[in-house]
N, C-alpha and C positions, 0 to 999 in steps of 0.2 A: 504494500500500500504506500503509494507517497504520500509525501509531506501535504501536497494540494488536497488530499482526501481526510485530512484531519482535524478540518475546522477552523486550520490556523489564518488570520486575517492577512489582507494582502499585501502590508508594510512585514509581519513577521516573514511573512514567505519570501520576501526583497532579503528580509538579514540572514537567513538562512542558506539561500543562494550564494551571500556574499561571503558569508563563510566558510565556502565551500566545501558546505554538507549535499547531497546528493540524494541520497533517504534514509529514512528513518530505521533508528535501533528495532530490534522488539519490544522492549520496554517501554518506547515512546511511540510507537501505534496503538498499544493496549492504553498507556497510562493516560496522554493526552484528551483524545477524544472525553475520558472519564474523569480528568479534573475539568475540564470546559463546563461539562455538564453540571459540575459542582458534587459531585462524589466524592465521599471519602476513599481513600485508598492504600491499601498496604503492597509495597511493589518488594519482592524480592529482586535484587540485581546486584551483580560484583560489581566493582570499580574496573574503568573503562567500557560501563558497558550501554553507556548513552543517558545514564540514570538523571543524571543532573539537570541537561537540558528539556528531559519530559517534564518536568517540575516549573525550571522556568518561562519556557513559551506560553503555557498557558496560562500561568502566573501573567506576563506581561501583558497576554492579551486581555485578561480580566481588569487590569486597571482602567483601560482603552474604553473599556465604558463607565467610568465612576470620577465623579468630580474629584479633585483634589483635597483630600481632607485636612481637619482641623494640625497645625503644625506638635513637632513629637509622640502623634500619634499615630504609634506604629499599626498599618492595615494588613503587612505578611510577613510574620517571621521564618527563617530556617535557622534551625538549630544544627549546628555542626561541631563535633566530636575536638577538632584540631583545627589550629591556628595554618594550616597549611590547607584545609579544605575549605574553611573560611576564603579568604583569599582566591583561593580558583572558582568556589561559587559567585564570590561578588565578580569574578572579572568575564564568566558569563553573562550575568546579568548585563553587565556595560556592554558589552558587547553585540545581545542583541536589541539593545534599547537606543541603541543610535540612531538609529531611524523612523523610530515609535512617531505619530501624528502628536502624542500628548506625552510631554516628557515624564517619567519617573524616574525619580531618583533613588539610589539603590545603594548600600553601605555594607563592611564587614568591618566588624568590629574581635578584638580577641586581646586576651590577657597576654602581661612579658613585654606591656610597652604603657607608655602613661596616659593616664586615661581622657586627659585635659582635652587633647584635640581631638579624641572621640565624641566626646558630647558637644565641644563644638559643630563639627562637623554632620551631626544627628538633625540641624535644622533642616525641614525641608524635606527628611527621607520619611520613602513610604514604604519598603522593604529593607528587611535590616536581616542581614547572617552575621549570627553571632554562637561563640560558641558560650556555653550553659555560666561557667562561672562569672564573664566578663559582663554577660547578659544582666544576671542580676547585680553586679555592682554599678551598672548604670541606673536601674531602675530605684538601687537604694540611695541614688545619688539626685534622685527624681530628675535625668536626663529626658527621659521618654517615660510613654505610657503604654500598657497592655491592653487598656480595657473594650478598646473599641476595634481590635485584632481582629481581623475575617479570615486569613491564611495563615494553617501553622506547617507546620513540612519536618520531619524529623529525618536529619540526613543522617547514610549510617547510625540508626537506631543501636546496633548492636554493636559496635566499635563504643560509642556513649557508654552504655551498660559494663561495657568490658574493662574501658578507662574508670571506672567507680563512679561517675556520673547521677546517679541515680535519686541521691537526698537532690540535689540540684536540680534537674530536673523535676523532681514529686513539685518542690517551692514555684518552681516555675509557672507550673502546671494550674496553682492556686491562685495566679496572677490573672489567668487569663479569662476571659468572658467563655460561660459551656455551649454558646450557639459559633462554631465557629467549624471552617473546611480542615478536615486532615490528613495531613499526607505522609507518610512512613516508608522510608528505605531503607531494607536492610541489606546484607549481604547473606544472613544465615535468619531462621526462623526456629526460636526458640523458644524457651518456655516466657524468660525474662518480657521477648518481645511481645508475649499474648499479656500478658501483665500491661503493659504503656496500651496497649487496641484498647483496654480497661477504662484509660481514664477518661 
C-alpha cells in the first residue's frame, strides 16, 4: 500500500517525497491509517523499523486541523526512554513539518544539560519529546502544563520499564487528563507492558 493510500494530507505526502521515502514500513500502513482515525494503539516494532514516523505523520496531520492552543500547553507528548531517542524523534518531527500549511512547533527536551533554556524554549510548543524524569522537572518547575494533552505516544515502552522508569512514569501518568489518544511502542510485549495498556 503507498503512502497516497493512507490518508496522509497533500503537504505530508510533499515531505515524505522529499525525504526520500518511497513506501511505507508495515508498521506505518497498519498504525497510520489507525491513529488518523483516532484509535488507540499498541504497535509492536524493533528499532529501525519505521516505528517513529507512523506516530509522527499522523500526529502532524492532526494539528493541521486545530487552532493553535493556549501557550505551555502541551497538546502531544512522547515519552522516550533516552536522551539519544529524544533527539532523533524531535528531528523527525522538524523534518516533516517544514512544509506543514500551519506551522507546529515541536521540542525534545532531556536530562544531563540545564534546564534554563529548556523552559525557555517551551514557548510556543505544541509537541514536546521528552524523556520521563526531565518531563516532570519541568512540570515541577511549572514550565508547561498537562492538562489539556490530546496525544500521549509511549516510545519504547519496554526499554522505559527496563531503565527503572516506572515510579516516573505511574507520576506522570496522574498529570495527565483520562480522555486522551494513546499510542505504545514496544519492541517486546510483556507482562510489565499489559500493566501501562492498564492505565
Amino acid at each position: 500500500m503507498p503512502f497516497t493510500q493512507l490518508g496522509l494530507s497533500a503537504s505530508l505526502l510533499e515531505a515524505i517525497a522529499k525525504s526520500g521515502y518511497t513506501s511505507p514500513y508495515p508498521i506505518q500502513s497498519i498504525a497510520i491509517p489507525a491513529i488518523l482515525a483516532g484509535k488507540d494503539i499498541l504497535g509492536i516494532a524493533q528499532t529501525g523499523s519505521g516505528k517513529t514516523a507512523s506516530f509522527v505523520l499522523p500526529i502532524l496531520q492532526y494539528f493541521q486541523s486545530k487552532p493553535v492552543g493556549k501557550n505551555r500547553q502541551i497538546k502531544a507528548l512522547i515519552l522516550a526512554p533516552t536522551r539519544e531517542l529524544a533527539v532523533q524523534t524531535g528531528t523527525v518531527f522538524a523534518e516533516f513539518s517544514k512544509h506543514l500549511p500551519r506551522p507546529v512547533k515541536s521540542l525534545s527536551v532531556f536530562g544531563g544539560v540545564s534546564i534554563n533554556p529548556q523552559m525557555i524554549q517551551l514557548q510556543g510548543v505544541e509537541i514536546l519529546v521528552a524523556t520521563p524524569g526531565r518531563l516532570l522537572d519541568l512540570v515541577a518547575n511549572k514550565a508547561m502544563q498537562l492538562s489539556e494533552l490530546e496525544i500521549l505516544v509511549l516510545d519504547e515502552a519496554d526499554k522505559m520499564l527496563n531503565l527503572g522508569f516506572k515510579e516516573e512514569m505511574n507520576r506522570i501518568f496522574e498529570l495527565l487528563p483520562a480522555k486522551r489518544q494513546n499510542l505504545l511502542f514496544s519492541a517486546t510485549l510483556g507482562k510489565d507492558i499489559n500493566t501501562i495498556t492498564e492505565m
